[in-house]
C-alpha positions as CSV (number, residue, x, y, z in Angstrom):
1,X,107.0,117.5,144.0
2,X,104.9,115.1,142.7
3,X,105.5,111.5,141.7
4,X,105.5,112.3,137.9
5,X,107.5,114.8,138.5
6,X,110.5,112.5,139.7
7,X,113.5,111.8,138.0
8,X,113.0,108.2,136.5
9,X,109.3,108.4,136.4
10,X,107.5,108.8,133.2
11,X,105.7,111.9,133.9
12,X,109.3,113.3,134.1
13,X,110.6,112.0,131.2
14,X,107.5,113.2,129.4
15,X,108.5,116.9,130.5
16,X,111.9,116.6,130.2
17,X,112.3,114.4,126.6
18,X,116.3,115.0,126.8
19,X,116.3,112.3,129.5
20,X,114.8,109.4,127.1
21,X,117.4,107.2,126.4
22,X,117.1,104.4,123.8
23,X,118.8,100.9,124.3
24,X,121.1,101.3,121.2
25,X,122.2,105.2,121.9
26,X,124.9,104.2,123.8
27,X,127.3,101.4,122.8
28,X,129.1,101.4,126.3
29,X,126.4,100.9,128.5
30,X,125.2,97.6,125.7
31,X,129.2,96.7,126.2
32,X,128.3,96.1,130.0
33,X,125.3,94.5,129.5
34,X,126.3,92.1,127.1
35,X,129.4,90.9,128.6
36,X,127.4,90.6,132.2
37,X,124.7,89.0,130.7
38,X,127.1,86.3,129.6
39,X,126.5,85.1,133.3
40,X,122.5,84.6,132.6
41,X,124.0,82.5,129.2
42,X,126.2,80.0,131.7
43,X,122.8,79.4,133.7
44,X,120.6,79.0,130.4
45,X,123.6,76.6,129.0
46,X,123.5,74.8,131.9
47,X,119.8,74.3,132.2
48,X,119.5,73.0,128.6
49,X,122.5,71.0,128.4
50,X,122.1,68.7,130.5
51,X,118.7,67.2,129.2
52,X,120.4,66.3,126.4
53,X,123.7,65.1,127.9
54,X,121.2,62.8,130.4
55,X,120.6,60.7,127.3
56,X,124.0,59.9,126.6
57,X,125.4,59.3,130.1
58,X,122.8,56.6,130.7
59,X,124.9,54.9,127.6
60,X,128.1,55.3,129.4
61,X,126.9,54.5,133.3
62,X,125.0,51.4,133.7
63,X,124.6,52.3,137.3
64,X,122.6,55.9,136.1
65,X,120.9,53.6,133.5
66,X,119.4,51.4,136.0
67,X,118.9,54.4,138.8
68,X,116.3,56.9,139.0
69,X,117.7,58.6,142.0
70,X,121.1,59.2,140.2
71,X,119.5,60.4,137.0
72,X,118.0,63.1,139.5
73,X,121.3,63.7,141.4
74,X,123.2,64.8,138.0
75,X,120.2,66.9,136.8
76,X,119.5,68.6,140.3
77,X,123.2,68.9,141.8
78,X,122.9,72.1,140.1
79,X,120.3,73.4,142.0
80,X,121.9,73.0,145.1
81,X,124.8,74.6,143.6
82,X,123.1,77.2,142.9
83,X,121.0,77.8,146.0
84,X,123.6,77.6,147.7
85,X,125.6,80.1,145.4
86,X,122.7,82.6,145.1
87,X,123.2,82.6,149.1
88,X,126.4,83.4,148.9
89,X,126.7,85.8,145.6
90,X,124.6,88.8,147.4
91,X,127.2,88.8,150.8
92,X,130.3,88.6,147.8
93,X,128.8,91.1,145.8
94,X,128.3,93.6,148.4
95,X,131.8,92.6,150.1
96,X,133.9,93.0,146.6
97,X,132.1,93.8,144.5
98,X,130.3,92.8,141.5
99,X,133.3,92.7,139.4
100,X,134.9,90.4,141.7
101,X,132.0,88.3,141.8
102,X,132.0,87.8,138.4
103,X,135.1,86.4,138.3
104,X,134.7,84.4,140.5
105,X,131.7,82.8,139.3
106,X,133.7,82.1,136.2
107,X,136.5,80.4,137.5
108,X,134.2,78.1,139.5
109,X,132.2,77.4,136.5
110,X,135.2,76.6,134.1
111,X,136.2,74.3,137.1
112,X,133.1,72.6,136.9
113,X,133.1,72.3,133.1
114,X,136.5,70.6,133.5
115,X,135.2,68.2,136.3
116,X,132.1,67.3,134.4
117,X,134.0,66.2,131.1
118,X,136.8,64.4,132.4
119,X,134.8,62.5,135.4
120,X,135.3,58.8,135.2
121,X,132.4,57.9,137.0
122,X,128.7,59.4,137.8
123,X,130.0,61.1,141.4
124,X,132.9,63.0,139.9
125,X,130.1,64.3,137.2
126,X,128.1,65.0,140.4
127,X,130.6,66.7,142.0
128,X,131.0,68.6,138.6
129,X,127.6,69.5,138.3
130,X,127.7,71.2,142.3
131,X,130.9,73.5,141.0
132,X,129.0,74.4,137.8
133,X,126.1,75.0,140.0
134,X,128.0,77.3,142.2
135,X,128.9,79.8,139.4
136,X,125.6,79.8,138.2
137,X,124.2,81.0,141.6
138,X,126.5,83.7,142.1
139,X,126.1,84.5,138.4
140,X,122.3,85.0,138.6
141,X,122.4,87.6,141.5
142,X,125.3,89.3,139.9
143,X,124.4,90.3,136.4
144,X,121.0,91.8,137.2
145,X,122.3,93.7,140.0
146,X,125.3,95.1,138.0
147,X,123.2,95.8,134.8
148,X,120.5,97.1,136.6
149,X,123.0,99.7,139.1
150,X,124.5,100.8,135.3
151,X,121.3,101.3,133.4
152,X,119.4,104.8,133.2
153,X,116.2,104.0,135.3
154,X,114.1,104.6,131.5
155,X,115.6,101.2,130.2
156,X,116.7,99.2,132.8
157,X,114.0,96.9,132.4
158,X,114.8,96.4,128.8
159,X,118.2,96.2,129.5
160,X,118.0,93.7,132.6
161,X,115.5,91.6,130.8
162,X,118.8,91.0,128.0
163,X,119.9,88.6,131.0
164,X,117.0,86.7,130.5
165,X,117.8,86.9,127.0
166,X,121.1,85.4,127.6
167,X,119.5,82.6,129.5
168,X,117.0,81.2,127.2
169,X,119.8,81.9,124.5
170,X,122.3,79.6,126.1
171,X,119.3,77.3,126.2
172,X,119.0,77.6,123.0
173,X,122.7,77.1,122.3
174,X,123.0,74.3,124.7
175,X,120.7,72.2,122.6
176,X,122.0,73.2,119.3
177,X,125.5,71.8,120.8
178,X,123.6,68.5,121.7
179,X,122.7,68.0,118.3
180,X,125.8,69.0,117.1
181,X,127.7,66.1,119.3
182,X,125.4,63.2,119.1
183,X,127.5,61.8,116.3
184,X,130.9,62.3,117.8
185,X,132.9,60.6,120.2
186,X,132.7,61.4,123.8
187,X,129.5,62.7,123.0
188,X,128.3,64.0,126.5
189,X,131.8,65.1,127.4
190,X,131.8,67.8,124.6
191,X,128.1,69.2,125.5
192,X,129.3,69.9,129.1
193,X,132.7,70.4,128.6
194,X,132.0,73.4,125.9
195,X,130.1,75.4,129.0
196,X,133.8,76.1,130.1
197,X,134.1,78.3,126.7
198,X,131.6,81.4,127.5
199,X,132.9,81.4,131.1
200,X,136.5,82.1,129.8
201,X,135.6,84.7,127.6
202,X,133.3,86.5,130.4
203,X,136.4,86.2,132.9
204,X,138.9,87.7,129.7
205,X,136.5,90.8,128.6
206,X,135.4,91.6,132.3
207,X,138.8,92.2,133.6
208,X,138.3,95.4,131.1
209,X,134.9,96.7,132.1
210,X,134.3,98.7,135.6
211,X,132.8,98.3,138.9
212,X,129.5,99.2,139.2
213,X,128.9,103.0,140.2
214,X,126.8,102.8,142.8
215,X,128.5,100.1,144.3
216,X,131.8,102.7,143.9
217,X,129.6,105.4,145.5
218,X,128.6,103.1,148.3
219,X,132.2,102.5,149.0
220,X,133.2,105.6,148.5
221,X,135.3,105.7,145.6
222,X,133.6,108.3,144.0
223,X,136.2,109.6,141.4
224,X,135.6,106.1,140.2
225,X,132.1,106.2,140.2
226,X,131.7,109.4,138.3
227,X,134.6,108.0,135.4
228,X,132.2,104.8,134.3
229,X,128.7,107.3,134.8
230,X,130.6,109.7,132.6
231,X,130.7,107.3,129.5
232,X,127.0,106.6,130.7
233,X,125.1,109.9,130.4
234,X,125.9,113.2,128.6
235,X,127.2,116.1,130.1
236,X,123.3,117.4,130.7
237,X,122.9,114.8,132.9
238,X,125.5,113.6,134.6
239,X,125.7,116.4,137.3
240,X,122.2,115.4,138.4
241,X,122.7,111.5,138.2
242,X,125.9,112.3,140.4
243,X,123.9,114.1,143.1
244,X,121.0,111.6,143.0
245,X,123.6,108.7,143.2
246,X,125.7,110.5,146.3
247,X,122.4,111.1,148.5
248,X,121.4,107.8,148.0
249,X,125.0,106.5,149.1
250,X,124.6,108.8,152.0
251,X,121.1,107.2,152.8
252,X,122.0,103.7,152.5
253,X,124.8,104.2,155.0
254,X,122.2,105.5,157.1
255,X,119.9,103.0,156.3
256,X,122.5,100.0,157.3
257,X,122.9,101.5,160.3
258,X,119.5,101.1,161.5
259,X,118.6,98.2,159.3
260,X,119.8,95.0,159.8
261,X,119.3,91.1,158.3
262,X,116.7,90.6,161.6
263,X,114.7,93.6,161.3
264,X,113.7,93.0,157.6
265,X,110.7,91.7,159.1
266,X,110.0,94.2,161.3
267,X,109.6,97.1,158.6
268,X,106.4,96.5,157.0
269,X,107.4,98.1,154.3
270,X,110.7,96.1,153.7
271,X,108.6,92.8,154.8
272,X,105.6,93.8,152.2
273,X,108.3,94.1,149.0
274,X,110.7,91.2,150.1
275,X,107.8,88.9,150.1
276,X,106.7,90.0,146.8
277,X,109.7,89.9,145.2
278,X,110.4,86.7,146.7
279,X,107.2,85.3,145.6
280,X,107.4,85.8,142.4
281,X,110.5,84.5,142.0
282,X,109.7,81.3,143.5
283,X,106.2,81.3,141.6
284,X,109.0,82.0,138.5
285,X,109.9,78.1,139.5
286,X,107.2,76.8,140.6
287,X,105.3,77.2,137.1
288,X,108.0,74.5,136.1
289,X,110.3,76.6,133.7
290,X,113.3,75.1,135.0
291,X,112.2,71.6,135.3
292,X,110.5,72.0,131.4
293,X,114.3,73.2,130.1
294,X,115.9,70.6,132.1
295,X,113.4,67.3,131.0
296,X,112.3,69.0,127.3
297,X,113.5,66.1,125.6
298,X,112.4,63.4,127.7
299,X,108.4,65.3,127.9
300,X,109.2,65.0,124.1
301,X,109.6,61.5,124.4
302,X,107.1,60.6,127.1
303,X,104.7,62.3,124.8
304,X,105.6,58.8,122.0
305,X,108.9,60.3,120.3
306,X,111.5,57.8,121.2
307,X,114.2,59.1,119.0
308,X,117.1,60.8,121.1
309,X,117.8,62.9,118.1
310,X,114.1,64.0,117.1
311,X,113.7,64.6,120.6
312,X,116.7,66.7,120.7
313,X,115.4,68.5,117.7
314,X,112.0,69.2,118.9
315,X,113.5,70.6,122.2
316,X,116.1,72.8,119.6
317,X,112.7,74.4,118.3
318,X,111.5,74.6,121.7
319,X,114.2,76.6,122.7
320,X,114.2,78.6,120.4
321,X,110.8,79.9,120.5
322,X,111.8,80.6,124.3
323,X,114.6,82.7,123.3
324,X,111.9,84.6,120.4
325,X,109.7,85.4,123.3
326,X,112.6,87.0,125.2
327,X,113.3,89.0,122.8
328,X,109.8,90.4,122.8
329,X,109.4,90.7,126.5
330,X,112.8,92.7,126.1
331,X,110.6,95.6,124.3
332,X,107.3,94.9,126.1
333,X,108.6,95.0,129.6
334,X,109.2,99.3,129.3
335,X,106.2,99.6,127.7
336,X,103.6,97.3,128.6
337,X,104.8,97.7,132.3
338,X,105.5,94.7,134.8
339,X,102.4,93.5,136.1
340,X,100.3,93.5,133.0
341,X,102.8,91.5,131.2
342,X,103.4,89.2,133.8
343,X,99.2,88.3,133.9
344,X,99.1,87.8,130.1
345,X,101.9,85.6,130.2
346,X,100.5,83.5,133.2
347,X,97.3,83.5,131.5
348,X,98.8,81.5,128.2
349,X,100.7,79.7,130.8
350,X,97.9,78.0,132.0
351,X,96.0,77.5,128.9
352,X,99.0,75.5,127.5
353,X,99.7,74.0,130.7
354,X,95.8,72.3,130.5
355,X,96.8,71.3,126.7
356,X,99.8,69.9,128.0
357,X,97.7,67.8,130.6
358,X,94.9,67.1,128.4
359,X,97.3,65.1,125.9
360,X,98.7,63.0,128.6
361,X,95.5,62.1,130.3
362,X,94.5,61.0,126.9
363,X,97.6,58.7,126.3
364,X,97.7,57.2,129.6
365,X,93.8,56.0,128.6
366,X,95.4,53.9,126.0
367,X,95.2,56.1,122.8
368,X,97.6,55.6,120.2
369,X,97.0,58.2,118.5
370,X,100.0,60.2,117.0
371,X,98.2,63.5,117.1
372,X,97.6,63.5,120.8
373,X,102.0,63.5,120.5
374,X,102.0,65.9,118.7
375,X,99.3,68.3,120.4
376,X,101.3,67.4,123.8
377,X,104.4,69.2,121.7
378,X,102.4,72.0,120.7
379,X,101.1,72.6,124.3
380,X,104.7,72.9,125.5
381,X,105.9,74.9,122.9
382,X,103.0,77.3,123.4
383,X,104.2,77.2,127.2
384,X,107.4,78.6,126.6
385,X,106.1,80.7,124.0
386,X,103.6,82.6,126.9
387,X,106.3,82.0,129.5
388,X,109.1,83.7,128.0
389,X,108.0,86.9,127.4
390,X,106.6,87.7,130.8
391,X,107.1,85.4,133.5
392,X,110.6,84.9,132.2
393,X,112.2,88.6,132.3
394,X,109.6,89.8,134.5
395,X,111.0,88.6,138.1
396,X,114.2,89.2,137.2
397,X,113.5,93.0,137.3
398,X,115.1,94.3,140.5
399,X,112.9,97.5,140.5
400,X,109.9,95.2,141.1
401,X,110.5,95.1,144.5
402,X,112.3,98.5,145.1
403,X,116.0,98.5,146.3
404,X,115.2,95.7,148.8
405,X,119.4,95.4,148.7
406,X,119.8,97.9,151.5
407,X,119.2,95.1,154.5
408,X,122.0,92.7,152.2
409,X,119.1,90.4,150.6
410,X,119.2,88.8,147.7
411,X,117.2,85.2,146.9
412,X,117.5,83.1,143.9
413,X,114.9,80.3,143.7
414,X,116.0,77.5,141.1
415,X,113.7,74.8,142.2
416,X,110.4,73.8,141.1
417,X,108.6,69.9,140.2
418,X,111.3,66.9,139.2
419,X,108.5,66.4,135.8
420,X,109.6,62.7,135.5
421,X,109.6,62.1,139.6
422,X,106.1,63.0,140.1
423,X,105.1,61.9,136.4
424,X,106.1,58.6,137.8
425,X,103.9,59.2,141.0
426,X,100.8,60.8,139.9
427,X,100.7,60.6,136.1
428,X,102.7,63.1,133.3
429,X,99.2,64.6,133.0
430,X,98.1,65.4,136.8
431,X,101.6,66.9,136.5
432,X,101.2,69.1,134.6
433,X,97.3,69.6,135.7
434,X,99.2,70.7,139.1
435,X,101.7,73.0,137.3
436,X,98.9,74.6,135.6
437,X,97.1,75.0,139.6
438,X,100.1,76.7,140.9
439,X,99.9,78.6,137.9
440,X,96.6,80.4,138.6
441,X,97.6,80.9,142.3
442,X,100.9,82.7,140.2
443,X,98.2,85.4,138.5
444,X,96.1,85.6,141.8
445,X,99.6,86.8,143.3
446,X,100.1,89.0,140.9
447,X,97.0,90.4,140.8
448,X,96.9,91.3,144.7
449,X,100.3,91.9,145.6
450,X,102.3,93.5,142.4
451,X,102.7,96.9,141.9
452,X,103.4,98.5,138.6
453,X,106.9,100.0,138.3
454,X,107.5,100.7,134.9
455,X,109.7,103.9,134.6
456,X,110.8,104.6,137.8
457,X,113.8,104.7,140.2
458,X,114.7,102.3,143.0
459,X,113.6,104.9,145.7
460,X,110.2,105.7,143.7
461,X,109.7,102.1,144.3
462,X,110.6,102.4,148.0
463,X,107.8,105.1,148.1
464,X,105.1,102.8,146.6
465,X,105.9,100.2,149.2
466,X,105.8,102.7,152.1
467,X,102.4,103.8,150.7
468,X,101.4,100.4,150.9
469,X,102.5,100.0,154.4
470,X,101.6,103.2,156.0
471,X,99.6,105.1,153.8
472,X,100.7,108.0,151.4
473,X,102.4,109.8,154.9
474,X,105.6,107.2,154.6
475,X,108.0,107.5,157.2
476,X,111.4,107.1,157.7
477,X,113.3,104.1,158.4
478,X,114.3,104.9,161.7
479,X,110.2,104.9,163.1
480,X,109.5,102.1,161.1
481,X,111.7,100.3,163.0
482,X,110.3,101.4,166.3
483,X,106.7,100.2,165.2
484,X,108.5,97.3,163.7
485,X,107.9,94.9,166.8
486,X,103.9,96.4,166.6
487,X,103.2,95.9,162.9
């Protein structure tokens, strides 16, 4: 049997057109998606809320007025919340489930929310800001790994990529709030204490969706397993989704057996698509996503806009062109493929990344000029507008990598350049000139070490990755582990 032939690939689904399934065919399997997507809208909400909120706690704290190093303790506490949740989320979501892990990052992150608008001074908001940080790490490895194990392999890229769509929409959201509360008192209590809201109504609709089946199958609660897969696929298919599903249970216990956290580097195989994966994800970062969502309105007002409210407006259209170009990487992603969206995407990336840094360079020579603003605007929203599409859903797509989850690993990078640190180092524009550097390293990556996956299964993947490592013979996991200490 050939590749094409395979369940999942698209030479199968060309011969065998009653396997094509559509995103809106089947309201359940949306249901899961958008209710575990509301995870990727906590993180998004997050991201974009506090750039805004920043403006208005300098009011309120002197001492965050006057430091630096506070200002980039609120903003970045997250980020070690969630590093150190997105550690945590893959052993939770393998122990209970992710079901349970859902829950659990919701009840952290409506702690947080809580901490964050009631904190009388900046190192209770701190503190707030780690919980919040927390939920959103365990979010972001749980929602693509339970839409992804509940999607038909022929739109789970779509339908994982509607995570991404949750995060640049709770961007979005995040600064429409912001607007909405710069006139009320309290101001940035309300923008972080509303994050609370989605996180209830995740924790309320999720105690009435399932466990994911192959997690059920892996813990073998089958009659489970085959109840949620039967409201997935019709009658037609469900026998043969069962028997795939079952052998590849039966294989992973195998597989965790012989495999353990240590020897991931010692299968060449497993060692060749954890470092892509994990590359991308950090190359994700590292072309300054984050940082942009979490400083948008203060680039808007390095670049000669002073106004917290124009600035907060400008980010607001900002955001929403990010959230657009979700929506379009959504459809592009199953039938463009992977890899060539992520290149076209990195290739706008730059180009705006160089206007960006153009504009800067200009204004720290002393210009004046109001259009040399405005172009700086124009180059970040054209940044987004490239980045969202591609380099935003893209690494998010487990089946880039292959089902790398076998040895227990997950990684969740949510780091990247403090823009105002190093602009007050090196310059806003060699910031961004280095952004754009790292950028074309990104498509280099790409280029060499990405594999296109559009269309197939988790273990088709596998069998690209095996290729890679040992030629079109494979081998079995057991051998590879032998040659491991060779290779």
């Amino acid at each position: 049997m050939t590749l094409d032939s395979m369940p999942g690939s698209s030479g199968y689904l060309d011969l065998h057109p009653e396997r094509k399934m559509f995103y809106f065919k089947n309201a359940y399997i949306l249901r899961l998606t958008v209710v575990a997507g509301i995870g990727g809208l906590l993180f998004g909400y997050d991201t974009g809320v506090i750039s805004g909120a920043l403006l208005y706690i300098k009011d309120d704290f002197e001492a965050v007025k006057d430091s630096s190093f506070l200002q980039e303790t609120i903003v970045s506490m997250a980020i070690v919340g969630a590093i150190i949740g997105a550690a945590a989320g893959g052993w939770i979501n393998d122990a209970y489930g992710r079901k349970k892990a859902t829950l659990l990052a919701d009840i952290i992150f409506t702690l947080g929310a809580i901490v964050m608008a009631a904190a009388p001074d900046p190192y209770v908001l701190i503190l707030g800001r780690l919980l919040v940080g927390l939920g959103v790490g365990v979010a972001s490895v749980t929602a693509p790994v339970y839409i992804a194990e509940a999607s038909p392999s022929e739109i789970r890229g779509g339908l994982v990529s509607t995570n991404v769509l949750m995060i640049t929409g709770g961007q979005f959201i995040s600064y429409l709030v912001n607007l909405c509360f710069t006139e009320v008192p309290g101001t940035w209590r309300w923008m972080l204490g509303v994050s609370g809201v989605p996180a209830v109504i995740q924790f309320s609709l999720m105690l009435c969706l399932p466990e994911s089946p192959r997690w059920l199958f892996m813990k073998d609660d089958k009659e489970k397993a085959i109840a949620v897969m039967s409201k997935i696929y019709n009658l037609s298919r469900l026998e043969d989704e069962i028997d795939y599903l079952a052998s590849q249970a039966e294989e992973e216990h195998h597989k965790k057996k012989d495999v353990s956290y240590w020897n991931v580097f010692k299968v060449k195989e497993i060692r060749l698509a954890f470092l892509a994966g994990a590359g991308l994800q950090a190359f994700q970062q590292f072309t300054g996503i984050n940082t942009v969502m979490y400083y948008s309105p203060t680039i808007v007002q390095m670049a000669g806009f002073q106004s917290n409210q124009l600035a907060l407006l400008l980010s607001l259209i900002v955001a929403a062109m990010n959230a657009a170009g979700t929506v379009l990487g959504i459809y592009l992603i199953d039938h463009f493929g992977r890899r060539k969206l992520a290149l076209s995407s990195l290739s706008g990336v730059i180009v705006s990344l160089l206007i960006l840094s153009g504009a800067f360079f200009v204004q720290s020579s002393g210009s004046t000029s109001v259009f040399y603003g405005w172009l700086a605007v124009i180059g970040l929203a054209l940044y987004i507008g490239f980045f969202a599409p591609g380099m935003g859903p893209v690494p998010w797509t487990r089946d880039m990598w292959g089902n790398v989850s076998y040895c227990e690993l997950d990684i969740e990078f949510d780091c990247g350049p403090d823009i105002p640190f190093v602009a007050e180092s090196v310059g806003t524009g060699a910031t961004f000139l280095i952004i754009a550097v790292v950028a074309v390293i990104a498509f280099v990556f790409v280029i060499l070490f990405l594999p296109e996956t559009k269309g197939l299964t988790f273990e088709e993947v596998e069998r690209i990755w095996k290729e890679r490592a040992w030629g079109s013979s494979g081998s079995n996991t057991q051998s590879l582990l032998e040659q491991g200490d060779e290779s």
